[in-house]
C-alpha positions in Angstrom: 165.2 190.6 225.9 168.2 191.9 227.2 168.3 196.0 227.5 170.2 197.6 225.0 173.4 199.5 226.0 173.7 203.3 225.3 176.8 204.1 223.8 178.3 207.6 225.2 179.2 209.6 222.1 176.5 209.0 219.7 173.6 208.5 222.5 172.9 205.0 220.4 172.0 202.3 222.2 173.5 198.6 220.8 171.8 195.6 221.5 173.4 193.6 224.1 172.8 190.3 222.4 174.0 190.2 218.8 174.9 187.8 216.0 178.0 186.9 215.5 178.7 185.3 211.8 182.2 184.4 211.7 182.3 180.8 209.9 178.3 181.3 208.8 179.2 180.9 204.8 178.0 183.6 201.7 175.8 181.4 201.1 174.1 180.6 204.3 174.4 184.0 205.2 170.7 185.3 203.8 169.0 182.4 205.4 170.8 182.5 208.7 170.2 186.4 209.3 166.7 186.8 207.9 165.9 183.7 210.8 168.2 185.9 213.2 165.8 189.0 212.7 162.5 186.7 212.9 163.7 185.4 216.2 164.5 189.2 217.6 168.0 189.7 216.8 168.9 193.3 215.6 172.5 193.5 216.3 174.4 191.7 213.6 178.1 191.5 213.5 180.4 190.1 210.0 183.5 191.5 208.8 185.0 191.5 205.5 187.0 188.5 206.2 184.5 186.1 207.5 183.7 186.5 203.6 179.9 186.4 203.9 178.8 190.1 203.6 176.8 189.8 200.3 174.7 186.9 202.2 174.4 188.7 205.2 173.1 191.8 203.7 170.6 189.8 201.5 169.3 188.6 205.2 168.9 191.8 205.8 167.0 192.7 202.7 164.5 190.2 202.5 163.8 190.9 206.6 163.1 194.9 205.8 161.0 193.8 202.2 158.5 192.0 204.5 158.5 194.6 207.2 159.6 192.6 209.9 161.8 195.1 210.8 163.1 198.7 209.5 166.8 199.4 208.8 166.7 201.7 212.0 165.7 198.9 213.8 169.0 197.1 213.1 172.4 197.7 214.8 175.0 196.4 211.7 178.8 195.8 212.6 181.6 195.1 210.0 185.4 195.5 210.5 188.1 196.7 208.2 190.5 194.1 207.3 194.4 194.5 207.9 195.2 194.7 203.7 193.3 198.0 203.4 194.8 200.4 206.7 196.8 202.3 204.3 194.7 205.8 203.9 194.0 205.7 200.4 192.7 202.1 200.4 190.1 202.6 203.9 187.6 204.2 201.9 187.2 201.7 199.1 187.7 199.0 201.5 184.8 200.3 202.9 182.8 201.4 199.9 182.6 197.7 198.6 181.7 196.8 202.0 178.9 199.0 201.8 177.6 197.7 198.4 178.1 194.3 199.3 175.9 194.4 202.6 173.3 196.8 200.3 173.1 199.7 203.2 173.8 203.4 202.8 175.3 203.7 206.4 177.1 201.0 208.8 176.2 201.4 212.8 179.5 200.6 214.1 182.7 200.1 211.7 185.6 198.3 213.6 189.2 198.4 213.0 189.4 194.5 212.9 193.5 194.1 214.0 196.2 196.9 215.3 198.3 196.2 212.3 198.5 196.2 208.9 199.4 193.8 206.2 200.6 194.0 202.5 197.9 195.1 200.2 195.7 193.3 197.9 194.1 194.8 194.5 190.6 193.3 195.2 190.8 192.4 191.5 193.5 190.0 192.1 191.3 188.3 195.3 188.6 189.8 197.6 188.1 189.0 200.6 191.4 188.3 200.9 192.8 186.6 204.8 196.0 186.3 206.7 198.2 185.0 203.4 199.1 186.9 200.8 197.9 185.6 197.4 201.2 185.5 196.0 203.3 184.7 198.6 201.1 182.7 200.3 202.4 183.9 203.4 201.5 186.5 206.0 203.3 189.8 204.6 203.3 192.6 207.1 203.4 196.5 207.0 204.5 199.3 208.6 200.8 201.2 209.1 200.3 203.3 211.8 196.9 202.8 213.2 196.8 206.9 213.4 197.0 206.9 210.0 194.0 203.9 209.9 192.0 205.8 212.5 191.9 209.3 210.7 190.6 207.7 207.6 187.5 205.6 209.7 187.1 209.0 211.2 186.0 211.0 207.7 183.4 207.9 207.8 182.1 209.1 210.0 182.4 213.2 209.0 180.8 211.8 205.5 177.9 210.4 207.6 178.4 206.6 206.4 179.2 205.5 209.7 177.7 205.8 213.4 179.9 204.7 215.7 183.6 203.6 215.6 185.5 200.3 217.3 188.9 198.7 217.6 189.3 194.9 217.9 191.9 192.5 219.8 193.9 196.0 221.0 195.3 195.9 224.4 195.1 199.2 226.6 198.8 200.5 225.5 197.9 200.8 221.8 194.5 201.8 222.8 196.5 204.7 225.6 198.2 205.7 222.3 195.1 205.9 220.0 193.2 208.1 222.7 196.6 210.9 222.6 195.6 211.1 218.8 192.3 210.1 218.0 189.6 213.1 216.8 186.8 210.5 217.6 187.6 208.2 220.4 186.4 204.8 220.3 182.9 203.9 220.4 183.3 200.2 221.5 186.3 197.8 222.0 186.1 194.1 220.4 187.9 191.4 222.1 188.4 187.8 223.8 186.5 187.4 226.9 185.4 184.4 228.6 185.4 182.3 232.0 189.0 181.2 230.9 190.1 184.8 230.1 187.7 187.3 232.4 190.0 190.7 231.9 188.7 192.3 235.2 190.9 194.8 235.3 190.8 195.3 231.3 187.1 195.7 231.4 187.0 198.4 234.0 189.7 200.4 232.6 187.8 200.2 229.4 184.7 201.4 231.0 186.5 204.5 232.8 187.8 205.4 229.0 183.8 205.5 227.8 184.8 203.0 225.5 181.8 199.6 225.6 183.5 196.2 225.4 181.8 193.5 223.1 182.9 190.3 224.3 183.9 187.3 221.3 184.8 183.5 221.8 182.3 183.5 224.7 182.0 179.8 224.5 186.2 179.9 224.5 188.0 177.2 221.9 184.4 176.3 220.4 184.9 179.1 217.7 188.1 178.4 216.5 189.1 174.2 217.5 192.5 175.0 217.1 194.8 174.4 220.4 198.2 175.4 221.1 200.5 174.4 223.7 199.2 176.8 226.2 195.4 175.8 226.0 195.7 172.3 224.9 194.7 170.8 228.4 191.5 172.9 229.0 188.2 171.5 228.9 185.7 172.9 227.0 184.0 175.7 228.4 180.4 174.2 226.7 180.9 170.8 228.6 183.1 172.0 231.8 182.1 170.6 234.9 181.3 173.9 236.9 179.6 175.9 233.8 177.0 172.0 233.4 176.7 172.2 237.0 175.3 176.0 237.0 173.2 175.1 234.1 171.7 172.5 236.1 170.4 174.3 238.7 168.8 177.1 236.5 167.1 174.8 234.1 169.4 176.0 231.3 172.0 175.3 228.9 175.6 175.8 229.5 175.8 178.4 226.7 173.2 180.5 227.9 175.6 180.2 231.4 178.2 181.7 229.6 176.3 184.3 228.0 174.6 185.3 230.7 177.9 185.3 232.7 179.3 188.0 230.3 175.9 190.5 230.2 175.7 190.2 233.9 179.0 192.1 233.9 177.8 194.8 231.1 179.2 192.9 228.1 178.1 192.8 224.8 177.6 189.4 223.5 178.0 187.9 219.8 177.5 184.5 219.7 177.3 182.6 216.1 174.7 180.3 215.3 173.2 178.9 212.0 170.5 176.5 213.9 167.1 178.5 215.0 167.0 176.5 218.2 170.4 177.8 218.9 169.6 181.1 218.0 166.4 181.4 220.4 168.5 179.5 223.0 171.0 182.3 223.1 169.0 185.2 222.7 167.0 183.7 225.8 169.3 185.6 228.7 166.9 187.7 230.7 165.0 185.0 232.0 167.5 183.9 234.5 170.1 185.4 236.6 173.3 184.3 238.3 173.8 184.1 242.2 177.4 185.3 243.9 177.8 181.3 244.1 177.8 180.8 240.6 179.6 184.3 240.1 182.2 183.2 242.6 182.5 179.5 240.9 183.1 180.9 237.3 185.6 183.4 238.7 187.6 180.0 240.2 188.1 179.6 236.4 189.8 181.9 235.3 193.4 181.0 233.7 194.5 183.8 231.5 194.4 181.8 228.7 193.5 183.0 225.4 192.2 180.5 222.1 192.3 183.6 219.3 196.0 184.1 219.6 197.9 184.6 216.0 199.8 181.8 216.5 196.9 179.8 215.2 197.3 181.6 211.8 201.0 180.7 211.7 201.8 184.7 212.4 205.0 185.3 214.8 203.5 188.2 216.3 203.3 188.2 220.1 200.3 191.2 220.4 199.3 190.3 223.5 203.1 190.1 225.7 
C-alpha cells in the first residue's frame, strides 16, 4: 500500500489511494464501497452531486457492522455543491449530507466549485446539478467564496469536520481565499494528468501547505465528452507511450497513470465498480517509474483539460 500523506494542520494522514465514486449510482453505491473497504481502500471520495451518498454511506455501514474496519480507520470526502454557498444554506446542505452518509463527522469537506448558483429548496429536488429545476438552465449567483468559506469553517469549530478543501480553483482565487480565510485549506481538488501535469501549480500548492488530490487521472475516460480543444487526443488508457510503459513493468496502463501521479506526491481517486479494477488500482507500490518513463510522460503534456464547464453548457471561462 501506498504510504498515507500527513496533512499539515490537523497532523491526519489521508490515504494516497482513494475511491473516487463519481458516476457509481445510489444504488450501486453500498455494494461498490463495502468491496472498496474489503480490498483495502479507506479513503473514499462522493459529493452531493454525484447523487449516491445514501449508498455510499450504507457501504460504509455494513463494512464497520462486520468489523472489517472501524470508522477511524476510514478517511470520508464529500463536497458542498454550488446551490447551497449562501451562509445560511452551508449548514443544512451539510447536515443532510451527514445523515445521508450515516456519520457524525466528515474527514475532509470540500468546497466542490468557486461559485455559486441559484438555490434549491431540497423539497423541490435534492441533489439538485448544473440546471435549475425550473429554468432548466444554469442560473448563477453572486456568492462570495469568503462568505462560503467562513461557514465550512464553523464545521469545523462545531467539530463535524476534520479537514477543509477547495476544488477546480486556480491559484488567484485560492491567493484571495488565503488573505481571508481563518482555516486555510487542507487540500486542493483538481484536474491532473499526463495531458494536463500543472508543474508549476503543484509546487506552488505545496509551498502554501495546501495537498493536491489529483481527479480525471485517466483524462477524457471520466467524462467522454470532447470539445474542440481535446477532440484529437488519444486516450490516455490506450496512448501509445503510457501501453508502452506498461509493457515493460508487467502492468496496466492505469496503474501507469496512477503511479505517475503518487510518484509526484499526489493524491489519487480513481472510480471503479469492478473488484478487479479496484485491486488493480490500489496495486501502486509494487512498481516504480524510471527518469525514462518520467521523461516520456512529461513529452505529453499539452495543457489540455477534459472537465472544463463547457461540457455542462456553462459560459464560464474559470480557467483563462
Amino acid at each position: 500500500m501506498v504510504d498515507p500523506i500527513l496533512l499539515q494542520r490537523t497532523g491526519d494522514k489521508i490515504p494516497a489511494v482513494g475511491l473516487g465514486t463519481y458516476k457509481i449510482t445510489n444504488d450501486q453505491g453500498e455494494e461498490a464501497i463495502y468491496n472498496a473497504i474489503k480490498v483495502g481502500y479507506r479513503h473514499i471520495d462522493t459529493a452531493s452531486v454525484y447523487a449516491n451518498e445514501q449508498g455510499v454511506g450504507r457501504g460504509i455501514k455494513k463494512a464497520i457492522d462486520e468489523g472489517i474496519v472501524t470508522r477511524k480507520d476510514l478517511f470520508v470526502v464529500t463536497k458542498l455543491w454550488n446551490a447551497f454557498h449562501r451562509k445560511e444554506h452551508v449548514r443544512p446542505a451539510f447536515d443532510r449530507q451527514l445523515k445521508d452518509l450515516g456519520l457524525d463527522y466528515i474527514d475532509l469537506y470540500y468546497m466542490h466549485w468557486p461559485f455559486g448558483q441559484k438555490y434549491v429548496d431540497p423539497a423541490v429536488e435534492y441533489p439538485t446539478a448544473w440546471n435549475h429545476p425550473h429554468t432548466k438552465k444554469f442560473e448563477w449567483e453572486h456568492v462570495p467564496v469568503q462568505e462560503t468559506w467562513h461557514e465550512m469553517e464553523k464545521l469545523v469549530d462545531q467539530g463535524l469536520v476534520r479537514n477543509l478543501g477547495i476544488a477546480n480553483f486556480n491559484v488567484q482565487l485560492t491567493l484571495d481565499l488565503l488573505t481571508y480565510c481563518n482555516i486555510k485549506p487542507d487540500v486542493i481538488q483538481v484536474e491532473i494528468h499526463p495531458y494536463l501535469q500543472r508543474n508549476k501549480f503543484i509546487d506552488w500548492m505545496k509551498r502554501q501547505g495546501i495537498q493536491v488530490t489529483a481527479y480525471s487521472s485517466f483524462g477524457s475516460a471520466a467524462f467522454n465528452i470532447f470539445t474542440q480543444e481535446n477532440k484529437h487526443l488519444t486516450p490516455l488508457l490506450e496512448h501509445e507511450t503510457i501501453k508502452a510503459i506498461a509493457d515493460k513493468h508487467g502492468k496496466t496502463t492505469s496503474q501507469v497513470l496512477l503511479r505517475w501521479a503518487v510518484e509526484r506526491g499526489l493524491v489519487v481517486i480513481p472510480k471503479s465498480g469492478n473488484v478487479d479494477r479496484m485491486k488493480t488500482n490500489f496495486d501502486l507500490d509494487s512498481f516504480s517509474l524510471d527518469d525514462n518513463d518520467r521523461n516520456a510522460i512529461a513529452a505529453m503534456n499539452a495543457n489540455i483539460r477534459f472537465n472544463d464547464l463547457e461540457i455542462y453548457g456553462i459560459d464560464i471561462p474559470l480557467y483563462e
